[in-house]
N, C-alpha and C positions, 0 to 999 in steps of 0.2 A: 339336599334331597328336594325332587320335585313330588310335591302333593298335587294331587287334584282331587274333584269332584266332581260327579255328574247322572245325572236322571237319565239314563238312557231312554227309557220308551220301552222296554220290551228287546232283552241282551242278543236274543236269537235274530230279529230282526235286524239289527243293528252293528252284529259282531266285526264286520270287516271296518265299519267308519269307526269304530272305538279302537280296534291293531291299527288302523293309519294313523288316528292322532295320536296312540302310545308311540308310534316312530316317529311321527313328525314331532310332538313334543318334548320328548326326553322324560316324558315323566315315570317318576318311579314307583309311584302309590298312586294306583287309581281305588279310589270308591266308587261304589256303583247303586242307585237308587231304584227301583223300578221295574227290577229286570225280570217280571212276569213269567216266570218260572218255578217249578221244582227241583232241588237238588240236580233230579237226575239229567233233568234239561238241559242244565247250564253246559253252554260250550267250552269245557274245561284246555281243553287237548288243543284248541286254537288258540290259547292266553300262555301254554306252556309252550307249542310251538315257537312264541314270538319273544319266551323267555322269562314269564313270567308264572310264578305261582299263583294259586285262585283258591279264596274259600268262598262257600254261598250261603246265606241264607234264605230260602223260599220255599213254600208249601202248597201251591196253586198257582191261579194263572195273574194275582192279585198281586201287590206289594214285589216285595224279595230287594235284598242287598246285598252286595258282594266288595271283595278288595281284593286287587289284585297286585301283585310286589314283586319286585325283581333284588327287593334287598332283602329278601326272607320275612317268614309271615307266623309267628311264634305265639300262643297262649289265645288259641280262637274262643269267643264265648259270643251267644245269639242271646240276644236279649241281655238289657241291662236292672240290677235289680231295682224292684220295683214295680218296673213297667205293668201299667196295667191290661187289660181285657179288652177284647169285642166280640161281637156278635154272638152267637145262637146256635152250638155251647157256647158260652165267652174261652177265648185262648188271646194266648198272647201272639199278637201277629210278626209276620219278618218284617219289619221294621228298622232294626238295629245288628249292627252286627262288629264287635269290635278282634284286635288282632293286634300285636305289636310285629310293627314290619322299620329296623333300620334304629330301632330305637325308639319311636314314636308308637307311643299306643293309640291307634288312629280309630275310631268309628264312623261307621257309614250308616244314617241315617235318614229315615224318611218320614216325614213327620205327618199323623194323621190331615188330612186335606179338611175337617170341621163339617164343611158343606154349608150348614148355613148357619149364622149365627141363633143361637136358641135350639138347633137341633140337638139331639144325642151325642153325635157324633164331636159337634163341637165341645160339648163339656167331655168325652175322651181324649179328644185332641189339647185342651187344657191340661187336664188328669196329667197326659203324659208327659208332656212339658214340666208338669211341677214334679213327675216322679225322675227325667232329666238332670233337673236340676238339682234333685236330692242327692242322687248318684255323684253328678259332678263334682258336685260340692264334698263328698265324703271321700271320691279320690285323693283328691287335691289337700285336706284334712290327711288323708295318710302321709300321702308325700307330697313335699311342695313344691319339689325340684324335679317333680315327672314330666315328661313331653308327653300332653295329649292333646290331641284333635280332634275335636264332633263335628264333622262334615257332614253335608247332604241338602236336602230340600226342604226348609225348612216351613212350608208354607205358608211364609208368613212376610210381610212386606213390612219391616220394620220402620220406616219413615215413607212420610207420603213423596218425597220425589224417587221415591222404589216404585210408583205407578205411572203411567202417559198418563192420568186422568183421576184424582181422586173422585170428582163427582158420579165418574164410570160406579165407583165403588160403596157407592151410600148405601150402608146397611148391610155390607156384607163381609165374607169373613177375609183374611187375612190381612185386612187392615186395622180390625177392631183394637179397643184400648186395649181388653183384658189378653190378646194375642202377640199384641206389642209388649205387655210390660211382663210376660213370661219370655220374651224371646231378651227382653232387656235383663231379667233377673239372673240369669247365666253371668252377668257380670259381676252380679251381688257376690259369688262367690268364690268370682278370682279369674274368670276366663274373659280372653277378648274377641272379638271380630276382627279379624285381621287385614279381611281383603279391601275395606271400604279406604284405606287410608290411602292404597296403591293405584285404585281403579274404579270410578264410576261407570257403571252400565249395566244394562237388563242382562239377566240371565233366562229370561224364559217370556214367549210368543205362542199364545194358544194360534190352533192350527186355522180355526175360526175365524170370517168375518177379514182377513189379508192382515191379521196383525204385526206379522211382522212386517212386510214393505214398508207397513206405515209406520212401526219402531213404536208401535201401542204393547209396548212389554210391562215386566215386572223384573223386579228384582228379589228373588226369593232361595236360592242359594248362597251357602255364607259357608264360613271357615271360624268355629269358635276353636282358641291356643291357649292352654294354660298357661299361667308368669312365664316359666321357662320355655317354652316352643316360641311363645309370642317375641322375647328378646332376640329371638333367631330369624327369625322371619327378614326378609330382606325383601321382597317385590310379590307382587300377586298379578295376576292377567286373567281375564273373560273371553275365552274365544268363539267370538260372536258369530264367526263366519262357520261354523259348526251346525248353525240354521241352515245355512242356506244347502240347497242340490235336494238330490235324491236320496230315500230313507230317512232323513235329518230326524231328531229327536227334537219334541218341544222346548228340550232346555240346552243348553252349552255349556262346555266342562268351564271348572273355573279352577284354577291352580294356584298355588304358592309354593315360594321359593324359599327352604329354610339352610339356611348356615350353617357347617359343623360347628357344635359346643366348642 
């Protein structure tokens, strides 16, 4: 199975460059981060055309996540338990959205952005992480031989050569300790990060300031695999050329390759 992931920017904007690299790459599970949509928005009928079935979750023009499978897409659930609130009523945002497609019970997530270390938003973006990790952790506690993947964006730059520039970053969020050792505690309970072992490089160039020419990125897309997905995993790839041209999304899909059992 090819896994990936990826932030598009906004699905509608971007629909025909996400069908080209489902052709070009073979992949058979895409996650999908950001796609600024409602249900009814998502381009469903052009992911089926190309072959592929598609679930969404999004309520506004904000957030939203989707998967889309060509190996079947079985026991959909938006939100994982736990998860907590935001805003004004508080609700629980599209953030998360899980599916078992091929065997793999995969999630596609988008991890609150914090904003600034001390704000609101950042003790949310904590909140959810350790509510993550609770979830995780009590899958994995059910069965220990499940295939599952938490994919997405994790906003978070878990070592400093995941920035061109730590000093760019003094003081701000997704460098901070308490952001690193919530993205590090997923491992406390049995999940790994898969793609760092295969491939170094940024997965994402704000649009700002020529950062990508100058390769002043980030690394903040990842691939966390239960014991068993993670034994299978065989290769992972960053496709960086996914910046470059016309319509490009801020981030690039990043993929792995897993083995049949």
């Amino acid at each position: 199975m090819r896994l990936a992931t990826w932030n598009v920017n906004s699905i509608r904007t971007r629909v025909d460059r996400v069908l080209a690299f489902l052709e070009r790459s073979g992949t058979d599970v895409l996650a999908m981060q950001e796609t600024k949509c409602r249900d009814e928005q998502f381009p469903d009928l052009a992911f089926e055309a190309a072959g592929y079935e598609v679930v969404h979750h999004g309520r506004n023009q904000w957030n939203g996540v989707a998967i889309a499978s060509r190996v079947g897409i079985a026991d959909v659930a938006a939100g994982f338990p736990g998860m907590p609130t935001w805003g004004d009523p508080p609700e629980a945002e599209a953030r998360a959205l899980g599916a078992t497609c091929g065997g793999v019970r995969v999630w596609s997530l988008y991890v609150p952005n914090g904003r600034a270390v001390g704000d609101p938003h950042y003790r949310y973006k904590l909140d959810w992480l350790a509510a993550l990790r609770a979830a995780g952790g009590a899958w994995l506690a059910a069965d220990l031989a499940a295939r599952i993947a938490l994919v997405g964006d994790w906003n978070i730059a878990p070592r400093d050569e995941d920035v061109w520039d730590m000093a760019a970053f003094a003081g701000a969020t997704h460098v901070s300790e308490p952001e690193r050792a919530a993205f590090r505690a997923l491992e406390d309970v049995g999940f790994t990060e898969v793609t760092r072992q295969h491939v170094q490089q940024y997965t994402y160039w704000d649009y700002k300031q020529l950062r990508f020419p100058r390769n002043e990125g980030m690394r903040i897309d990842f691939v966390h695999a239960s014991p068993e997905l993670a034994a299978h995993v065989v290769g992972a790839q960053i496709y960086r050329d996914e910046r470059k041209g016309k319509a490009a999304s801020d981030h690039v899909p990043v993929l792995v390759e897993v083995a049949s059992p």
